[in-house]
N, C-alpha and C positions, 0 to 999 in steps of 0.2 A: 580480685574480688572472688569469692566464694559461692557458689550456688550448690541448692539442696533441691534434688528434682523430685517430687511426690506425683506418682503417678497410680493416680486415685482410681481413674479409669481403665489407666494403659497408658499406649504412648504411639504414635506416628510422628513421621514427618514432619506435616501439617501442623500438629498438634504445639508438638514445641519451639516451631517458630512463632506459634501466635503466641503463646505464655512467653515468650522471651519478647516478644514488643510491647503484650499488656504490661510486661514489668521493667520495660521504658528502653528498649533497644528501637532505634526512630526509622521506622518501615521505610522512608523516601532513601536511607542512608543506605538500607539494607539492601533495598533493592537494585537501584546504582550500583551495589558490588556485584549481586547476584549478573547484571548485563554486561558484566568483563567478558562470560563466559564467551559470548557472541553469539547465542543461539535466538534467533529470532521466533516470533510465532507465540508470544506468549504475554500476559500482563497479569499482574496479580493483585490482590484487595486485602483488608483486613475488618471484618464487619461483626458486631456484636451478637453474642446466642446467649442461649441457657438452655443449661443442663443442670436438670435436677436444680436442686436449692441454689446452684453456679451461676452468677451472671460472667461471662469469661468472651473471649477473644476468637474468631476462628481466621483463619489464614487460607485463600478460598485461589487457586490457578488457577485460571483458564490460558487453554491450549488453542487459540487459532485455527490449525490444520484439522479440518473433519469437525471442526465447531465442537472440542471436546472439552467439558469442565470436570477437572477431575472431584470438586466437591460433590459433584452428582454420578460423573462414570463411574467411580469405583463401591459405588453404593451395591452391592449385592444382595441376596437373597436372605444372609444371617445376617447384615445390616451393618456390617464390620466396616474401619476405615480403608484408603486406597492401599494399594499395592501389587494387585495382580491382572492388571488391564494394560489396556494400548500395546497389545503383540506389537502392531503395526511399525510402532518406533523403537524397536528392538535395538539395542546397542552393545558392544563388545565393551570390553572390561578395558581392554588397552586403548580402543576410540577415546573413551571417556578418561584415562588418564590422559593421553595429550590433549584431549581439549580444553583439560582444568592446568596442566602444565605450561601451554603456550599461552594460556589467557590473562590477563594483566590482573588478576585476583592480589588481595594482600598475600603476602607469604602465610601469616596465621589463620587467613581464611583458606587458601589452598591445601596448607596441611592439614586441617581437619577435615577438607573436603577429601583429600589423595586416604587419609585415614581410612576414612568411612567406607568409602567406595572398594577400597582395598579389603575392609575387613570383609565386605559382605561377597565381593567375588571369592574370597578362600573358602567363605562358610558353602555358596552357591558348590564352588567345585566339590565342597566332599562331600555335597548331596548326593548330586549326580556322578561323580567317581570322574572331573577331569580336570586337568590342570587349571587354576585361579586365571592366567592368561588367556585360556579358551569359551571362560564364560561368556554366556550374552547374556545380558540383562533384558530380557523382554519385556520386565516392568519396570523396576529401578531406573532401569536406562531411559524411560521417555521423559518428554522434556519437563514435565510438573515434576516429579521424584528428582531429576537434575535441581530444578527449583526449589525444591523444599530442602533438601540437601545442602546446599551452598547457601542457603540464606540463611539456616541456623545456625553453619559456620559464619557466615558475615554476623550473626545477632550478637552470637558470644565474643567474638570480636571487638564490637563495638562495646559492647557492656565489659571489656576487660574481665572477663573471665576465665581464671586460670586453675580454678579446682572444681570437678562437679562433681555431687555424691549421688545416687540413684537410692533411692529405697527397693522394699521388693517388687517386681513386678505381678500385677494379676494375669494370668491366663486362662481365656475363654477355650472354650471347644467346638465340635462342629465340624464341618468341612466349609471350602471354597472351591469352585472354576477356576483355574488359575491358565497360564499359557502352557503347561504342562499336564493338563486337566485336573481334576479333582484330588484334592489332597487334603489331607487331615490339618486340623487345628488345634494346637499353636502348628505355625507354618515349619518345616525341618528346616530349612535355613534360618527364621529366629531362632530355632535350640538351639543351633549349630553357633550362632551369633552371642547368644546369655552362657556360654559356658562360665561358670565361676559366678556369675550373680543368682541373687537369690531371687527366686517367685513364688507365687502361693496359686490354686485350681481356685479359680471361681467357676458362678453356675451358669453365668452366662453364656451363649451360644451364639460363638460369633469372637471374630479378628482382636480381639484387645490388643495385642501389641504385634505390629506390621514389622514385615523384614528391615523396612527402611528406620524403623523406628529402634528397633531390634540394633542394628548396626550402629547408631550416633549413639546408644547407650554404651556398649561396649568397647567403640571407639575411641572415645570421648569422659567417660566417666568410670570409676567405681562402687563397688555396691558398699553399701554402707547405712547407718543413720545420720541423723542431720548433723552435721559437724558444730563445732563451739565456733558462735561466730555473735555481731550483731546484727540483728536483722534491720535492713535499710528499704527494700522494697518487694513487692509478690506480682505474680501474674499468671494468671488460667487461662487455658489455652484449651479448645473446646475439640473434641473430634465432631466425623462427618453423621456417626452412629449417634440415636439419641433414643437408649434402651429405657423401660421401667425398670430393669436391674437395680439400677448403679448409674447415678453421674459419671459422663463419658469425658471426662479432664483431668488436664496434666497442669501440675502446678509447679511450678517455680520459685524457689525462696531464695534471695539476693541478700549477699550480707560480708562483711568482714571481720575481722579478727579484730579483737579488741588488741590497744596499742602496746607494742612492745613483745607480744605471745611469736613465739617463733614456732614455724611448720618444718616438718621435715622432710628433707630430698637426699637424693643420690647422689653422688658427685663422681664421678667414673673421668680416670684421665690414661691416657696412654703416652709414651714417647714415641714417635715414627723417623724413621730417618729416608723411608723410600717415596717418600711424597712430592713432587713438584709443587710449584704453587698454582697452577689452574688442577692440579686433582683436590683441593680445597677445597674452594665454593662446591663441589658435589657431596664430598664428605657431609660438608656440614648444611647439606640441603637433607642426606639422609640421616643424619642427628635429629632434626627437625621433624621428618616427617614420620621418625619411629616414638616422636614423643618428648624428646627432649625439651625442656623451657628455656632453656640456654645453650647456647654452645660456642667455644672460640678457640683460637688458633694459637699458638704464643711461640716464636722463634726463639729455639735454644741451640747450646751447644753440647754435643755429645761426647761418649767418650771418643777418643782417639783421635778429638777433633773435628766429629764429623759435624756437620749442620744439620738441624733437624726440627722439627715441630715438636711441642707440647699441647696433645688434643682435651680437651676437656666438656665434660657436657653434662647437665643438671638438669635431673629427670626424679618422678616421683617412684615409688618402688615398685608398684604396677608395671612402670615403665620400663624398669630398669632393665631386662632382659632381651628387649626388645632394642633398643639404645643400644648397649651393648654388643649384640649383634653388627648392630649398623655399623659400631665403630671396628669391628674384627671385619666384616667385610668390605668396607669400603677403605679405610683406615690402612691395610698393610701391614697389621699389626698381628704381634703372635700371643697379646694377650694385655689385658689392661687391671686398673685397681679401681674398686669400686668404696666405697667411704661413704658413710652416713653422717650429715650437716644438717643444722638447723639453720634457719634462715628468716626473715623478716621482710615483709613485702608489704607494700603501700595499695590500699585498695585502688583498683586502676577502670576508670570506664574511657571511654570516646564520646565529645562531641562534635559536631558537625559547625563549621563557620562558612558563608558566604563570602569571598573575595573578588575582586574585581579581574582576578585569574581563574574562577573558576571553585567550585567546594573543597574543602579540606577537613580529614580530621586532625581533630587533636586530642592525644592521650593524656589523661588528666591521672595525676596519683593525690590519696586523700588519705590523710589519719584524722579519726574520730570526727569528720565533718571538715578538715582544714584541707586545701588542698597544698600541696607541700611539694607540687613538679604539675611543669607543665608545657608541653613540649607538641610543634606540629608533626604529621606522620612525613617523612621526608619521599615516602615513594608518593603520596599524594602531591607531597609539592613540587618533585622532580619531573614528574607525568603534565601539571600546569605547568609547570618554566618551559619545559620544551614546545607545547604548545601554544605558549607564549611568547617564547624568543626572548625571555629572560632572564636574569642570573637564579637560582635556586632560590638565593638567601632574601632576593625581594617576595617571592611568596610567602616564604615563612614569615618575615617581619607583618607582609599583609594578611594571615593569617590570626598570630596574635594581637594584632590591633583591631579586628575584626571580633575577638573573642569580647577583646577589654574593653571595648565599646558595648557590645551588647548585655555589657553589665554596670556599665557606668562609670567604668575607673579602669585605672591600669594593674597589670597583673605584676604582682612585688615579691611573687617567692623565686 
């Protein structure tokens, strides 16, 4: 599925996990993912605002420890959304990858979260002049930004969303208090973060687009206009600022490509012959987490005999550089081929089924309203069977009958 992110106001955190549930990613699912992480202290809402002519979505933490809401803590003086509060839960750049590493997160909610957090510790280091591993996140890192963060990776997730385009971003001005003290706006780690997208100076005075918000566009998305697609569903997502400027939201436009239209990717493949088979699964975790949409392994024969892998991994062009790398550094390789494919993808969201093992999703793929694949997630079911003490394939079977009931009939593609 395709989305086109319009960000009318700006953009946070906050802002685009609400626009991704007003436009039908199911908050109980999202949040369930977001609790892999294991960080306790926290619960979260999703309750109706308006802004300006917007009736929209807002996505509201509250933090436990010290009775902190970030809908309200991060309200400042220019009236701008969170991002530079809670010193107190200060976090390192590497705490925070293994805690997204070792936590039982989907793999595509992981890697967007490893993305994210990754890109904004490098933009953080070359504020401050030190290495991306020495950062602390004094604000990022506490546990609402952990939560906004992993839950717009769980939304996209869930809604199958594999392309996002950003329009221009607005930039306010101003200063903020931050844990660093006073610094100018737009924040230098957002600049550091938009290199290559486009933005335009508005007049307002005050946070329009937060570091955190800053980072899942650049992550996660390219700058662009709205892509040819059909529009299927919308959702506004409200900030915590509620200026006379300017409506403070962030909108969301969901849609696919009409049938048949191929998009185009990269296709980068390498031959390796220095590979065991446990330096694999790593490889191709950093295929994944530098962007790739695909990637896999294929046993060949080389010359002279030798045995060896055939790596390959399909990634957009933004990506491709980044992929690339992954596959020269972790790969063993002294250099690969990169090739331009077109390709054809079936709009794909996630629903959520109740079984008598416990929730599961299921990935749905759709052309023009048909759905044409339908398959349960297998680490969902494999996470219930062991639970369970049963074979894998009775959750699945109890998964999809669980779907085809809640619709009246059985699933026939």
């Amino acid at each position: 599925m395709k989305a086109f992110v319009d960000p009318v106001g700006g953009i946070a955190g906050d802002m685009l996990v609400a626009a991704l549930v007003d436009a039908g990613a199911p908050l109980e699912a999202v949040l369930a993912e977001v609790r892999k992480l294991g960080v306790a202290g926290w619960s979260a809402r999703v309750e109706p605002a308006w802004r300006g002519p917007f009736a929209a979505s807002r996505f509201v933490v509250e933090v436990d420890a010290g009775g902190h809401d970030h809908a309200h803590d991060h309200e400042h003086a220019a009236g701008h959304d969170h991002d530079h509060g809670h010193v107190g839960h200060s976090r390192r750049w590497a705490d925070i990858r293994v805690l997204i590493e070792d936590s039982g997160l989907g793999e595509g909610v992981k890697r967007r979260a490893l993305a994210t957090f990754s890109l904004l510790a490098e933009a953080e280091g070359r504020v401050h002049g030190i290495p991306a591993e020495q950062v602390g996140f004094h604000e990022v890192g506490a546990v609402d930004s952990l939560v906004d963060i992993v839950a717009a990776a769980a939304a996209l997730d869930l809604l199958g969303i594999d392309e996002i385009v950003v329009g221009a971003l607005p930039l306010g001005g101003g200063s903020v208090v931050g844990a660093h003290g006073r610094i100018p706006l737009p924040a230098p780690a957002t600049l550091e973060c938009l290199r290559g997208f486009a933005v335009e100076g508005i007049a307002a005075r005050g946070e329009t687009v937060t570091p955190t918000g800053a980072a899942l566009v650049a992550a996660l998305m390219r700058p662009g206009t709205m892509p040819a697609m059909r529009v299927l569903r919308t959702g506004t997502g409200a900030g915590t600022w509620d200026p006379a400027s300017h409506p403070n939201v962030v909108r969301v436009i969901l849609g696919e490509g009409e049938a048949g239209a191929l998009s185009e990717v990269m296709e980068l493949r390498a031959e390796v012959d220095g590979l065991t088979g446990e330096a694999v699964p790593p490889l191709l975790d950093a295929l994944f987490a530098a962007g790739a949409v695909d990637a896999y392994v294929t046993p060949v024969l080389m010359k002279k005999g030798r045995p060896g892998f055939l790596v390959t991994a399909l990634c957009g062009q933004p990506e491709a550089r980044a992929v690339g790398d992954a596959l020269l550094r972790h790969g063993r390789t002294l250099g690969y081929r990169a090739t331009r494919c077109a390709r054809e993808v079936l709009a794909r969201r996630h629903e959520v089924v109740a079984t008598q093992f416990g929730e599961v999703r299921l990935k749905i793929g759709e052309r023009d309203g048909a759905i044409l694949h339908l398959a349960p997630e297998y680490e969902d079911c494999a996470r219930q069977a062991s639970r369970a003490g049963v074979p894998v394939f009775e959750v699945m079977a109890a998964a999809l009958h669980a779907w085809s009931a809640r619709r009246g009939g059985p699933y026939s593609g």
